[in-house]
C-alpha positions as CSV (number, residue, x, y, z in Angstrom):
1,X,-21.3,31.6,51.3
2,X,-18.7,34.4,52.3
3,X,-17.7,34.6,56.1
4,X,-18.5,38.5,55.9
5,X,-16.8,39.3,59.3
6,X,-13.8,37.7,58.4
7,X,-13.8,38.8,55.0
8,X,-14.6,42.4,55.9
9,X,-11.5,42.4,58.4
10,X,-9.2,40.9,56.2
11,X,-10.2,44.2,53.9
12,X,-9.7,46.6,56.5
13,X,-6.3,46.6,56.7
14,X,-5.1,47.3,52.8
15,X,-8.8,49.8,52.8
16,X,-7.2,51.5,56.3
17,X,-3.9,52.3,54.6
18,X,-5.5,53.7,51.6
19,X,-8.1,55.5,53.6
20,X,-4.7,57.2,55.2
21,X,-2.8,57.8,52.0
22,X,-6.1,59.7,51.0
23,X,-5.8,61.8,54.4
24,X,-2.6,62.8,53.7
25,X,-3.5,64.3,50.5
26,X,-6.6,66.1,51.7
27,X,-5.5,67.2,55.5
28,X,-8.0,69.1,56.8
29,X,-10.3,68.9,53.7
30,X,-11.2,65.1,54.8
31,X,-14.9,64.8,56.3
32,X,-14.7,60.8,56.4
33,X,-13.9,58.3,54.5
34,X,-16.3,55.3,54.3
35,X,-17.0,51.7,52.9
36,X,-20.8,50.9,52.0
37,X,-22.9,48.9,50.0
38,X,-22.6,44.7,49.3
39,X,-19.6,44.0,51.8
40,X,-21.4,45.5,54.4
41,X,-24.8,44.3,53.9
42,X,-23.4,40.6,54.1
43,X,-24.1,40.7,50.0
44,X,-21.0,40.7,48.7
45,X,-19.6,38.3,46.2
46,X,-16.1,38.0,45.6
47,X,-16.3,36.7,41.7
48,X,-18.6,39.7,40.7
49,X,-19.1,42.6,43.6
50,X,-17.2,46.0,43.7
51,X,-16.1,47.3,46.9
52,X,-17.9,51.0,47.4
53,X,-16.7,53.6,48.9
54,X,-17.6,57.4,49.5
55,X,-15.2,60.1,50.6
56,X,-16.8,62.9,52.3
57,X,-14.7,66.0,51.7
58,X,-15.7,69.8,52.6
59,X,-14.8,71.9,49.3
60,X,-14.2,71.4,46.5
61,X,-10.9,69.5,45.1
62,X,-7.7,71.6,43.4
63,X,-5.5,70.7,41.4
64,X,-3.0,69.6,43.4
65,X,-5.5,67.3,45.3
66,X,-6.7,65.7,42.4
67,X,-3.4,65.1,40.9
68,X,-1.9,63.7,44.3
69,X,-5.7,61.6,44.3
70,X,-5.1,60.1,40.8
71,X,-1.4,58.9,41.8
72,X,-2.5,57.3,45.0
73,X,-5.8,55.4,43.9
74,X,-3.7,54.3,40.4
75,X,-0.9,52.7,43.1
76,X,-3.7,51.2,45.4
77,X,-6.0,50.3,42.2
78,X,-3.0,47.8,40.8
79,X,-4.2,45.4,43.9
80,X,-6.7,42.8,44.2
81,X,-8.2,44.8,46.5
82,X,-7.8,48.1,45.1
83,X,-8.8,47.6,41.7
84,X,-12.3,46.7,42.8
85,X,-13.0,49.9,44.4
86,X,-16.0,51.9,42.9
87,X,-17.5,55.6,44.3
88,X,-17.6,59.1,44.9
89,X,-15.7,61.7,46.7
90,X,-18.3,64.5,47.8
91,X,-18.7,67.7,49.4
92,X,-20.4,67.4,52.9
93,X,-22.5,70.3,52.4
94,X,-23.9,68.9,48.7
95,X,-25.0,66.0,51.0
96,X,-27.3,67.9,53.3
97,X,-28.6,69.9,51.1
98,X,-29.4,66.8,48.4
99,X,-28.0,69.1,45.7
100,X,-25.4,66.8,44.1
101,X,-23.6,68.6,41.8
102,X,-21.4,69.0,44.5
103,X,-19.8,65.4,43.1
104,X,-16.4,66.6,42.5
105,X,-14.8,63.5,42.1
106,X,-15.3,59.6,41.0
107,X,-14.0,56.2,41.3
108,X,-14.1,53.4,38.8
109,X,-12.3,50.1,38.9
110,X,-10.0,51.8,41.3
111,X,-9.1,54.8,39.4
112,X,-10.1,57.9,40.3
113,X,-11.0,60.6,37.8
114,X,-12.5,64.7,38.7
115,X,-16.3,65.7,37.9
116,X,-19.1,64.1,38.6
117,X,-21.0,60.7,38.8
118,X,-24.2,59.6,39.9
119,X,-25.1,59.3,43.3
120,X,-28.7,59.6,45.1
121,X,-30.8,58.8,47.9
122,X,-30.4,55.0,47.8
123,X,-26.7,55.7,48.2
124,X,-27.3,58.0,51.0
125,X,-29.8,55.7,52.9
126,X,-26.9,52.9,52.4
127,X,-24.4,54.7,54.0
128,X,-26.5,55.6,56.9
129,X,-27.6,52.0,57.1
130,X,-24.8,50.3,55.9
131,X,-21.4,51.8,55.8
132,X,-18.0,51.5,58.0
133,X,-15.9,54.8,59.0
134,X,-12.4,53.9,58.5
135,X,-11.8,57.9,58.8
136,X,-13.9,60.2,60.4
137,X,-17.5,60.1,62.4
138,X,-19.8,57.5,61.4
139,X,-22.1,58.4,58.4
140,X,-24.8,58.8,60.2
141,X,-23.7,61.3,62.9
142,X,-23.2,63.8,59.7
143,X,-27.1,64.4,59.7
144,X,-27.6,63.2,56.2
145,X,-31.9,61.9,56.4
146,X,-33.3,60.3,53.8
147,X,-37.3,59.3,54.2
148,X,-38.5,56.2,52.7
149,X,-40.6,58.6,50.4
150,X,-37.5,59.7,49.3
151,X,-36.0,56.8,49.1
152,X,-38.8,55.1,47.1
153,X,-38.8,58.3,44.7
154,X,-35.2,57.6,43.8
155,X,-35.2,54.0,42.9
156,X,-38.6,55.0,40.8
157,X,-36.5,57.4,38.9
158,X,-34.3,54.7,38.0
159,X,-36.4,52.7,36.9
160,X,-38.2,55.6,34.5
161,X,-34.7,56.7,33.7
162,X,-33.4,52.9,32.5
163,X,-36.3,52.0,30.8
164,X,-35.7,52.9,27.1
165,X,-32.5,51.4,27.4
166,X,-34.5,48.4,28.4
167,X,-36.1,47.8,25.1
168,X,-33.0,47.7,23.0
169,X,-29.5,46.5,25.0
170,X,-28.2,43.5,23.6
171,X,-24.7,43.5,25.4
172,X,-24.5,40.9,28.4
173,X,-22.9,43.1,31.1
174,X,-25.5,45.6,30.6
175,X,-28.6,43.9,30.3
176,X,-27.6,41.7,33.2
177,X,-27.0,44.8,35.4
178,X,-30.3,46.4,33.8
179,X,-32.4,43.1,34.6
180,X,-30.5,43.0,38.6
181,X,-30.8,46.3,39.6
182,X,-34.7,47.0,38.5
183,X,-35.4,43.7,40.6
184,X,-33.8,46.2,43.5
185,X,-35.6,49.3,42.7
186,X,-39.1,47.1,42.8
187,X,-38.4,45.3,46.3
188,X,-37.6,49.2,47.4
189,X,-40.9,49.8,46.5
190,X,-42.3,47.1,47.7
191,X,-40.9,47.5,51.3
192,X,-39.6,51.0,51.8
193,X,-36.1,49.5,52.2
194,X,-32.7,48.9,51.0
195,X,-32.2,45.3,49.0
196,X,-29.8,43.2,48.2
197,X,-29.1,41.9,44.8
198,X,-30.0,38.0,46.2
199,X,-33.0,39.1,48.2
200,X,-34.2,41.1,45.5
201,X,-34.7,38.3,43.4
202,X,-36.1,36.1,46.1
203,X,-38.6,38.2,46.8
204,X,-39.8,39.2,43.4
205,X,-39.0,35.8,41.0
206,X,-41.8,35.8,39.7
207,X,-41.7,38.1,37.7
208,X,-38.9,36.1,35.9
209,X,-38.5,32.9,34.2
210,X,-37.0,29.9,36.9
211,X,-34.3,29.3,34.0
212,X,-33.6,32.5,34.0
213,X,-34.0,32.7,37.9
214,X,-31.5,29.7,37.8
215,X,-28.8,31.0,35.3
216,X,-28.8,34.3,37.0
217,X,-28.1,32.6,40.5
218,X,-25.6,30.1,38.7
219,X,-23.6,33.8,37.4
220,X,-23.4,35.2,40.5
221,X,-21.9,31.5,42.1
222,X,-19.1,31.3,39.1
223,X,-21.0,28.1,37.6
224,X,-22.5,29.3,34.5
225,X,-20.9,31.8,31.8
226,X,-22.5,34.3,29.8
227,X,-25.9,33.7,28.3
228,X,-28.5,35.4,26.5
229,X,-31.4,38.0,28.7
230,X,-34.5,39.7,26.6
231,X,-35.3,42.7,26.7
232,X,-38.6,42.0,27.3
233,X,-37.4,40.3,30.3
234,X,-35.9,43.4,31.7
235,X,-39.1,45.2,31.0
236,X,-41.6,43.6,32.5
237,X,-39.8,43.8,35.8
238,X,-39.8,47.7,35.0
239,X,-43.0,48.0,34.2
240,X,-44.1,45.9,37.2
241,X,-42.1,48.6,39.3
242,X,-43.3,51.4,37.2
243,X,-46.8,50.7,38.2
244,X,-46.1,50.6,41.6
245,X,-47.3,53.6,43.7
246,X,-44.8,55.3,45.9
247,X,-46.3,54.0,49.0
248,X,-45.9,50.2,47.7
249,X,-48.6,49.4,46.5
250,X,-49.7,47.4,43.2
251,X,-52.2,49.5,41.5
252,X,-54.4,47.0,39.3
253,X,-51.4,45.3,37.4
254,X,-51.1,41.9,36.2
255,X,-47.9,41.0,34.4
256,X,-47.1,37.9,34.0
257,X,-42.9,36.4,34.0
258,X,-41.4,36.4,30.8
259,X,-39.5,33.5,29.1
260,X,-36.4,36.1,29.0
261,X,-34.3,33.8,27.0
């Protein structure tokens, strides 16, 4: 298991450059620039996470902005740490008013590209819970709420949104990330809370097969390659979810795990 003090420290420096590189560009247009999700909810895996970030700007970018954007995340994004960094740049006010089509801005396998992505309140309720400052206030003193009610509305939307694509992916990468992140929507549920991809499916493995339960854990370690996951596997964790209420609950369901192999 990851050291995730030390590991988090030895990012900060390369991250803190970059985070400065991005405040030249943007001057007085930078909110805050901040690092979220697995590495700072002690999650992260070095074989298989992404590092997320989300840069917190005030209006919208030109095109001077983005061009000067593009040229420093393609520099950063041809390092080891670089490469691995995956988000949004967003207008403050699109935030607090949970209108987020003020996305103007997104980052994928360290390159950065205008227009929008998809971000929501899981991602907001991260960053207030989860997320380092490397530029600017701390997430949470820029009065962005999120409720649980919200919260459990938004990962129920991604479950309803995901399932048809449940019942017919065949490639690995996507049904593995279909499979991973319902179990995280239905522990959301379940609790009202953020989860982690391992205590996601700790707390919910029954719904799946153990060999599946054991090649997944085996993937995430480095020990076991790519291997077959069933669509009906994937599905019955999102119907499980589906038939949750939004106040946790199980309402009368009885699925049983399938084989998902």
């Amino acid at each position: 298991m990851p050291d995730y003090v030390n590991l988090l420290e030895s990012m900060r420096e390369p991250l803190t450059t970059f985070a400065s590189g991005v405040q030249d560009v943007l001057g007085e247009n930078l909110v805050g620039f901040y690092v979220t999700g697995s590495l700072l909810m002690g999650s992260w895996n070095p074989l298989r996470s992404d590092i997320d970030i989300c840069v917190v700007i005030h209006t919208a970018l030109s095109e001077k902005e983005v061009h000067a954007l593009q040229v420093q995340h393609d520099r950063f994004g041809a390092t080891p740490v670089g490469e691995k960094l995956e988000g949004e740049y967003v207008t403050l006010s699109s935030l607090l008013s949970k209108d987020y089509t003020g996305i103007v801005g997104t980052v994928s396998a360290g390159r950065f590209a205008p227009g929008a992505n998809q971000i929501s309140h899981d991602n907001l309720a991260c960053l207030n819970e989860y997320s380092l400052a490397l530029i600017g206030p701390d997430f949470p003193e820029l009065g962005v709420t999120v409720s649980p009610q919200e919260l459990r509305a938004a990962v129920r939307g991604m479950l309803e949104e995901d399932r048809r694509e449940g019942e017919t992916e065949t490639d690995f990468s996507k049904t593995l990330y279909l499979l991973v992140n319902s179990l995280r929507p239905v522990h959301t549920l379940q609790t009202g809370t953020l989860s982690t991809k391992p205590a996601a499916l700790e707390a919910n493995q029954d719904l799946i097969d153990p060999l599946l339960r054991e090649r997944l854990l085996a993937y995430y370690q480095g020990e076991q390659g790519e291997f077959a996951i069933s669509n009906s596997a994937i599905t019955t964790v999102m119907d499980f979810g589906l038939k949750l209420r939004l106040d946790g609950q199980a309402a009368q369901i009885q699925i049983k795990a399938n084989d998902g192999v």
